[in-house]
C-alpha positions in Angstrom: -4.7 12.2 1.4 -7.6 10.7 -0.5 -7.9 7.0 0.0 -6.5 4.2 -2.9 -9.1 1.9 -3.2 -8.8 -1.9 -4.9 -11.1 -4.0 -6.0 -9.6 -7.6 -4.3 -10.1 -9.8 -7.5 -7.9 -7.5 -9.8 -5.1 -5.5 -7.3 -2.7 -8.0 -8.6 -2.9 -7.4 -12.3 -0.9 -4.2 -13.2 -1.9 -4.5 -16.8 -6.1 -4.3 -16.1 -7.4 -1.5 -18.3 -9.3 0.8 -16.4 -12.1 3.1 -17.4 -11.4 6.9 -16.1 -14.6 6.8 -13.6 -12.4 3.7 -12.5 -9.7 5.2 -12.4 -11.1 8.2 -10.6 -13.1 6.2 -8.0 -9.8 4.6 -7.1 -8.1 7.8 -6.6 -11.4 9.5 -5.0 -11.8 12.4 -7.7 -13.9 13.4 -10.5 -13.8 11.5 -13.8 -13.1 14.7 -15.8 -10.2 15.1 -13.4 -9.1 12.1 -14.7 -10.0 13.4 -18.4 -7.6 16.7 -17.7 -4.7 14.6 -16.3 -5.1 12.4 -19.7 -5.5 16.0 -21.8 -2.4 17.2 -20.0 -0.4 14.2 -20.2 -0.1 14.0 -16.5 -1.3 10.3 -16.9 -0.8 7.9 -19.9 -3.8 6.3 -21.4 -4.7 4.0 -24.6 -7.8 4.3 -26.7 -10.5 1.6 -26.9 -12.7 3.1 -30.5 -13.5 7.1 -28.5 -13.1 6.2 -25.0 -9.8 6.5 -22.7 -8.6 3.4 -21.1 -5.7 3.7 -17.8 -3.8 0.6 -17.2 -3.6 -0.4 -13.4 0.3 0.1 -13.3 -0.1 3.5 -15.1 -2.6 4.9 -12.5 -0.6 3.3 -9.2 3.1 5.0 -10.8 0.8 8.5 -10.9 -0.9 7.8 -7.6 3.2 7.8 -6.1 4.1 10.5 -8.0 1.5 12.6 -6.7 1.6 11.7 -3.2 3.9 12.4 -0.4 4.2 10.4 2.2 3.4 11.7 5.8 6.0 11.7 8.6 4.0 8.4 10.1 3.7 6.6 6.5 7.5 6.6 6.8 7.7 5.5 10.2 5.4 2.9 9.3 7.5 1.7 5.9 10.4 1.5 8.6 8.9 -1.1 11.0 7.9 -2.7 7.7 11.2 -3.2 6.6 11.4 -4.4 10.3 9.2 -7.1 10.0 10.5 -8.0 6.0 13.1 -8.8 8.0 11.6 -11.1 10.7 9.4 -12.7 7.6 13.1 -13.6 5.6 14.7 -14.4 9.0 11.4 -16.5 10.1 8.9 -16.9 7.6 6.4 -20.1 9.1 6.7 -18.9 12.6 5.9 -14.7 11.1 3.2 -15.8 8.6 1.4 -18.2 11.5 1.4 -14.8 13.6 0.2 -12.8 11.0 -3.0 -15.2 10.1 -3.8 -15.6 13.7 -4.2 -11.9 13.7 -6.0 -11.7 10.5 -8.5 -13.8 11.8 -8.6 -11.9 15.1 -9.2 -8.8 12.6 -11.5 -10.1 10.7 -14.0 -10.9 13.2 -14.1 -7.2 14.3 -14.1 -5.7 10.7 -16.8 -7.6 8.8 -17.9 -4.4 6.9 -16.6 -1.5 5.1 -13.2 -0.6 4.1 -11.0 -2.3 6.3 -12.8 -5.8 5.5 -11.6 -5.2 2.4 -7.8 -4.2 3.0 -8.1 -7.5 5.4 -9.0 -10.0 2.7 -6.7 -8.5 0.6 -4.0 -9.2 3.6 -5.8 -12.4 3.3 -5.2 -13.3 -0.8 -1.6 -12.2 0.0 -0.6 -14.1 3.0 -2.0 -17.4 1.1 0.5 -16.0 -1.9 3.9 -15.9 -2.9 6.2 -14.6 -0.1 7.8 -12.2 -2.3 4.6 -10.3 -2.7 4.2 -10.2 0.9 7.9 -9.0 1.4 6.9 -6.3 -1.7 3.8 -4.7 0.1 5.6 -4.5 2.9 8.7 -2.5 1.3 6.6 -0.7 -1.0 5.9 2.9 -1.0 2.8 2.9 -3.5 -0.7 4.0 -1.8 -2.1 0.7 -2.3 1.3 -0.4 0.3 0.1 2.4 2.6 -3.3 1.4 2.9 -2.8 -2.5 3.4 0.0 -1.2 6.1 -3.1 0.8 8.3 -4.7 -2.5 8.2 -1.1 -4.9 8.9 -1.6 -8.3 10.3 1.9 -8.2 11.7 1.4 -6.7 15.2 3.5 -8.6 17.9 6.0 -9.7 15.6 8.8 -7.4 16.5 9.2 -7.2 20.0 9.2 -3.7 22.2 13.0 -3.6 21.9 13.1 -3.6 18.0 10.4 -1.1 17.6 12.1 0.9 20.1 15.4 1.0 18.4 13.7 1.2 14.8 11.4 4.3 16.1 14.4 6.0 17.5 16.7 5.1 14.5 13.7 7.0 12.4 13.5 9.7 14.2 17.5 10.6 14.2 17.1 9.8 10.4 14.1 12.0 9.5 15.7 14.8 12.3 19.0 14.7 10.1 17.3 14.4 6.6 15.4 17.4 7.9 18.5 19.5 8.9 19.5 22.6 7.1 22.9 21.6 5.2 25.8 23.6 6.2 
């Protein structure tokens, strides 16, 4: 899977018009792929005088359309909703774990990609809750990405992930089943 890249100051705003060799450096293929998914109607776009503009919201709904998740993205959205549920249950005590381990993080990764998914961990751990508890649950690329790079380590203990790995695997085992 090609990676979903952000710029920090403008991930939150859905409704950022985007040129299409934005858009296409975000999804990490050619601008006139971009054109020919705008020709097609694959991927809705507005018109600023002759050029094509993508909103942010437009080209994150395509992005999920277009790309499954792997069997470890979805073991990874579980122990998400693991932790969204330590954060609800606990939120001072699972935010103080998580910014201790940001800053653990960011000392290591001053440079390149992962700096980047880290100070966007950063902007939303000084947020709203909700949008912490939102990239956590959230199945869009952007979601994906910031969860490769999670502050949250050591906030479930062995136990949990145990059961929640286990409960996985009997869930994607029986989603995977022929029906009878």
């Amino acid at each position: 899977m090609r990676s979903f890249t952000f710029d920090q100051a403008s991930a939150s705003a859905s409704d950022d018009l985007l040129t299409t060799g934005e858009a296409a450096t975000m999804l990490g293929v050619s601008r006139q792929h971009i054109v020919n998914l705008c020709d097609r109607g694959d991927l809705a776009y507005v018109t600023s005088g002759a050029h094509r503009r993508i909103t942010r919201a437009e080209l994150e709904a395509f992005a999920a359309r277009s790309a499954r998740m792997t069997r470890d993205q979805r073991r990874s959205l579980w122990l998400s909703y693991a932790v969204a549920g330590r954060l609800v249950e606990e939120p001072e005590a699972t935010l103080a774990t998580a910014r201790h381990n940001l800053a653990r993080l960011q000392e290591r990764h001053t440079r390149g990609q992962a700096a980047r998914w880290l100070a966007e961990w950063e902007h939303l751990l000084d947020g709203p809750l909700e949008a912490v508890l939102h990239t956590l649950t959230s199945t869009s690329p952007r979601a994906r990405e910031l969860r490769q790079n999670s502050p949250f380590a050591g906030v479930l203990d062995e136990r949990t992930r145990e059961r929640v790995r286990a409960n996985f695997s009997d869930h994607d085992r029986a989603a995977r089943a022929p029906a009878r």
